[in-house]
N, C-alpha and C positions, 0 to 999 in steps of 0.2 A: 944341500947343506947337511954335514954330518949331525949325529945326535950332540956330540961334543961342540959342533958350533953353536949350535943352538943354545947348549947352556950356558955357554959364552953370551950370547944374544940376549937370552933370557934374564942375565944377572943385571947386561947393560941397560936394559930397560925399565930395571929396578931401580936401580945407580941413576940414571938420567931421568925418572922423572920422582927423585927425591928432589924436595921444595924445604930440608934441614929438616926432618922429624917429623915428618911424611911424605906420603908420594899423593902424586895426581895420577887419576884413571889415565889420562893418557894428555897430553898437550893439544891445547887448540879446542876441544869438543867441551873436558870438562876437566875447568882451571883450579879446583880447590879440594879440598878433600871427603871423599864421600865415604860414607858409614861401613857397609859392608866388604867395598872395593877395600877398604884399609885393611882390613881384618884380613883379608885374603890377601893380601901385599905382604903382612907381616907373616903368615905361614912362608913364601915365597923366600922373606928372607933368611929365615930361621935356615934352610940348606947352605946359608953360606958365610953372616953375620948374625946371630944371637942376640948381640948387645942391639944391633937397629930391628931386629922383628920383633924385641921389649917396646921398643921408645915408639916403634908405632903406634903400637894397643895405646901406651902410653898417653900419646899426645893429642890421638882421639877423646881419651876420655878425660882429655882437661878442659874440653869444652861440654863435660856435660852440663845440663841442667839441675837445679834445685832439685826437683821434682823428683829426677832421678833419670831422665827420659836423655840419650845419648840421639843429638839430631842427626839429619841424613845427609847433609853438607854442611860443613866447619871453612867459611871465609876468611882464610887468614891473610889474607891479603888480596888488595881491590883487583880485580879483571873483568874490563867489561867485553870480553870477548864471550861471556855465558848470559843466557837468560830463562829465568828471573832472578836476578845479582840480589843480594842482600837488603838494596832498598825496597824492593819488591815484598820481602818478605818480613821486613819490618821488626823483628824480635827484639830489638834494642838490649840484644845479646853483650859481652864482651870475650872472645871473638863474636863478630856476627856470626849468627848462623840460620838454617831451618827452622820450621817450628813446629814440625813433621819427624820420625824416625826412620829406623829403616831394619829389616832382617838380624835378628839377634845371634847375630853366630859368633862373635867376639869371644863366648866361654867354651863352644866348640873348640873351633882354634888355638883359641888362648892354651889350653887342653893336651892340644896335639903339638906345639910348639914345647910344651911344658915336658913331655915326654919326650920330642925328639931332643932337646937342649940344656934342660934345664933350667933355672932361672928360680928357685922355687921363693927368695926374697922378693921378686918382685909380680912374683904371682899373686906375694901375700899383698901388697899394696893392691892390686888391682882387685882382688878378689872381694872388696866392701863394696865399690864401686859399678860391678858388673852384679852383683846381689840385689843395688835399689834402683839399676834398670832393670831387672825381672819383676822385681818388684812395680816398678812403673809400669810395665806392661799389663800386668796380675789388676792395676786399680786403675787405670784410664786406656785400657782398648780390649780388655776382656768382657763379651757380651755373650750369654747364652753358654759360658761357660770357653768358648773358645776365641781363639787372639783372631782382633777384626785389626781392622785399615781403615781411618777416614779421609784416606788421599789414595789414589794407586799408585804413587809412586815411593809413598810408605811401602807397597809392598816391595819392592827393588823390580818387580816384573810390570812394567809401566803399562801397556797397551793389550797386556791379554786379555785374551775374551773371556777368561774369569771375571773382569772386570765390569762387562757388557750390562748385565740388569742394573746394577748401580748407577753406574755413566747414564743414562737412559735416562735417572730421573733428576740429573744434574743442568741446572740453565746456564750454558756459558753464551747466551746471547747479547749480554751487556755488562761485560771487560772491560771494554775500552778497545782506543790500539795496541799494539805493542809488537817489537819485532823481535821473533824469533833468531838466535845465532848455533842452532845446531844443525839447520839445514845448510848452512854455509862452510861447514866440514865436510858434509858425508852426504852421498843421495838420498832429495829430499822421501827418496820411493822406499828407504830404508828406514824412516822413522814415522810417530806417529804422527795422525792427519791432523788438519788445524780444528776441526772440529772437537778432538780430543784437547787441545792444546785452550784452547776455550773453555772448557770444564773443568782441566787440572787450575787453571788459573783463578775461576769462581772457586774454586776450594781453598784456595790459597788465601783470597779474599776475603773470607767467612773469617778464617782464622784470623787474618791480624785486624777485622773490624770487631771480634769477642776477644782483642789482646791475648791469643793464643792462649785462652780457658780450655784446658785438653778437657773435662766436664762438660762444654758446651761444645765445641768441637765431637763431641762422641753422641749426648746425649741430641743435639737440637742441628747438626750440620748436614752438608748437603748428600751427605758419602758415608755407608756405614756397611763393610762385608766383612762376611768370616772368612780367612784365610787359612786352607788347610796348609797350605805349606810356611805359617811363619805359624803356625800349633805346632805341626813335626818339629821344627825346627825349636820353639822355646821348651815342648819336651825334651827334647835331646840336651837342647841346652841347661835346660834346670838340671837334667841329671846329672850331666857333666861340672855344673857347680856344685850339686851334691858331693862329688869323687873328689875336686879339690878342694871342699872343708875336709874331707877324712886327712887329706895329704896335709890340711895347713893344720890339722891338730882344731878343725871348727865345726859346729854344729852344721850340719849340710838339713836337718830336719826339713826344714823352710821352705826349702826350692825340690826337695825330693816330693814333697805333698802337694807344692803346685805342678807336678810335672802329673802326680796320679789325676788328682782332679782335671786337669786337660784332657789326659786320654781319655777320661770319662765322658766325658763332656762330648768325644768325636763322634756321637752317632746323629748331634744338630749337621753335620756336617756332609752325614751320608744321603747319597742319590742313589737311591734304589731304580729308577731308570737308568742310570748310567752303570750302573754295580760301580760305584769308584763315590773316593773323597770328594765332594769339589765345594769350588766357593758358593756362599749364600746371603742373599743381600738380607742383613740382619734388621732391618727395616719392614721390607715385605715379606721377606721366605723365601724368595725368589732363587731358586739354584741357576748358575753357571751350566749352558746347554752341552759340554762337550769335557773328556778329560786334558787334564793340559799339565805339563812336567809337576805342579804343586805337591799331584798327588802321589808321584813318584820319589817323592822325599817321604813319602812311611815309614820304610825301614831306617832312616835316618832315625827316627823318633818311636823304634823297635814294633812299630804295628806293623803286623802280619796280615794282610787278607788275600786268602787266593782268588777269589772271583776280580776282585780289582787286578791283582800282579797278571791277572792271565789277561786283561783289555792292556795293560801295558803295555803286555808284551807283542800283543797285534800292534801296537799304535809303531813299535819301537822297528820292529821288522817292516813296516811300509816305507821306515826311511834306509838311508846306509851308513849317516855318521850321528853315531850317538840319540840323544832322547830328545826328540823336539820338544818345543814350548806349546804345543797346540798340536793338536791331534790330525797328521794327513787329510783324513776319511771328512771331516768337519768341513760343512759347505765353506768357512769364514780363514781355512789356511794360507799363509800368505808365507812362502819359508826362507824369505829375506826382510819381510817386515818386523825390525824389532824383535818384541815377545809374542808373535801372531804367527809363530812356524819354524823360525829358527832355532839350530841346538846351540845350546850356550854352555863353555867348556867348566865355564865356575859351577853352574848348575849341574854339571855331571859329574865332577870330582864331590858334589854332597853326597849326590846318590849313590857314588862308589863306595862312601863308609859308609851306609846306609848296607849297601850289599856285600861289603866284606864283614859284618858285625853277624850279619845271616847268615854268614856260610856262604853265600851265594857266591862262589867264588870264581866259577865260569865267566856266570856274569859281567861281576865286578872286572874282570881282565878285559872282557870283550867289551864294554865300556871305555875304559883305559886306552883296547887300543884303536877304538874306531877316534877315539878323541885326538891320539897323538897323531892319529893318519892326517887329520886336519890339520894343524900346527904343523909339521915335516908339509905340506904341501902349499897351504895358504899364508902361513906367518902366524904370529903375536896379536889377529886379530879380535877384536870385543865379541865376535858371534858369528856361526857358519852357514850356511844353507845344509839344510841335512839332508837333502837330495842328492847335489852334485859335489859339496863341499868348496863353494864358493864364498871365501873371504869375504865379509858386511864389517860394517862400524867401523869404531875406531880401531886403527892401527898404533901397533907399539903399545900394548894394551899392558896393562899395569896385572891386572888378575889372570891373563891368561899366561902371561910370563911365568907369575907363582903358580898356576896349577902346572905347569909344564915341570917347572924345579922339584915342587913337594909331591905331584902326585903321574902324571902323566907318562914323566920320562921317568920309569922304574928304576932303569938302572942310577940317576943322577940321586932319586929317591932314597 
């Protein structure tokens, strides 16, 4: 298939799993609309419609909360083809939704649409909106100074071994039944194990038996890590709303000082046996035993360290396509399991503007094209084996479409 079909392929996959002012990550695995997956849909669509890569950000953020807190799946309509479906999760929302969030990159994006498109009226609406979710984050999931997770699947990287000290001290021995419908799309040897599925569930639990009290949830639940990669990420992003109050004519003051105090903040987060970022279970102290892609989102959030960029670049060189999720050399790599070893193409178009803001521009290319080598041979799938470049997950995948349009295939770019 030429580069030309594919963006053919790529636009219809946008097109087809739009649900009227949003899309689904992909039909069948996951039927509603998730947080991060949107945001990266509407960059996708901005190369070809403007007016629908607005009304996505858009339509996400009409299901925020009070609070301020934009959840990590928006149930706009019943399918019990997913599980844990809305009654599960209980928020007595309207739309149902999560009670959980998820990767703040909506004012990245938002950003990068803004400059490739324009739109600047309806930057100005959204622009309140994506302020008192930074905001949300800054006052119920910042501890020690940097942005924690009290679910991992807050973080968007559901089963990394970032995750592992926390998981550990979680009891998902008394859940109940319930049946899983993600193993019924995709091999169950591709997702996480039911003993993980057990402990995201008791997290779940906690939450709608404190009526999703993000305070008690944070302060007294059963899940509490530092994530380095949603710090990078709400760095980059505060400063990126800083640039769009300059543009909307608004004090950007606010999110520029919570962006300083977060980098401040990154040395909770350093492993001095690893020389690298990683997560830390903000409970115990406990660091994450291995480096795994979080930390390769730095440059995304303009930190610099060479002792870490140079274990990257070993972890990066053991595979052939793009930046695994989990480090080769790590007794626990698994490079079709999930977030336990595979590269994921959304998670390398971060780090590409991460390494084009560096200069790092070899790089950033040689990223690019180990990524498109994937997609030209495997498809529009959710995530690759980084070994052989073996297609996993979901197919017809909704974010790997968009990074293909906005970033991957340059010339379409």
């Amino acid at each position: 298939m030429s580069d030309k079909d594919l963006d053919a392929t790529a636009r219809d996959i946008l097109v087809s799993n739009d649900r009227g002012g949003y899309t689904i990550p992909t039909k069948g695995l996951y039927p509603f609309q998730w947080n991060w997956d949107s945001a990266f849909a509407a960059w996708g669509f901005s190369t070809f419609d403007a007016d629908r890569a607005w009304t996505e950000l858009e339509t996400l953020f009409s299901a925020q909360w009070d609070s301020g807190m934009v959840p990590h799946i928006v149930f706009h309509k019943e399918d019990d083809g997913y599980f844990p479906g809305p009654e599960v999760w209980g928020t007595g929302t309207s739309p149902a939704t999560s009670g959980i969030s998820q990767p703040p990159v909506a004012a990245i994006l938002a950003r990068l649409i803004h400059d490739r498109v324009g739109g600047t009226d309806r930057l100005r609406a959204l622009y309140p909106k994506l302020l008192a979710w930074h905001r949300w984050w800054r006052e119920c999931r910042t501890v020690h100074g940097v942005a924690c997770i009290t679910h991992p699947w807050e973080s968007g990287r559901d089963n990394c071994p970032d995750w592992d000290p926390g998981m550990a001290n979680v009891d998902g021995s008394d859940v109940g039944a319930y049946q899983r419908r993600d193993t019924g799309h995709v091999d169950a040897a591709m997702r996480p194990g039911k003993d993980d599925y057990d402990r995201y569930l008791a997290m779940v639990q906690f939450g709608r038996a404190c009526g999703w009290d993000q305070a008690t949830i944070r302060d007294d639940g059963p899940f509490l890590m530092g994530d380095p990669a949603i710090s990078f990420i709400l760095i980059r992003a505060n400063r990126d709303l800083a640039a769009m109050a300059a543009t909307l004519g608004e004090d950007g003051s606010e999110p520029a000082l919570w962006a300083d105090e977060m980098e401040a903040a990154l040395p909770w987060l350093w492993n001095a046996d690893l020389q690298a970022y990683a997560a830390r279970d903000a409970r115990t102290g406990r660091f994450a035993s291995n480096i795994s892609s979080g930390a390769a989102l730095a440059l995304l959030a303009g930190v610099e360290n060479a002792a870490m960029e140079a274990k990257l670049a070993e972890m990066w060189d053991r595979v052939t396509y793009g930046i695994p999720s989990n480090d080769p050399a790590a007794a626990g790599f698994e490079p079709r399991r999930y977030w336990r070893g595979p590269t994921w193409p959304v998670v390398n178009a971060l780090i590409a503007v991460g390494l084009a803001d560096a200069g790092r521009h070899e790089d950033e290319a040689r990223l690019r094209r180990e990524t498109a080598a994937l997609i030209r041979q495997g498809g529009f799938f959710e995530y690759f084996d980084p070994l052989d470049g073996t297609a996993c997950g979901g197919d017809r995948f909704t974010w790997t479409a968009a990074i293909w349009l906005a970033w991957a295939n340059r010339e379409a770019a």
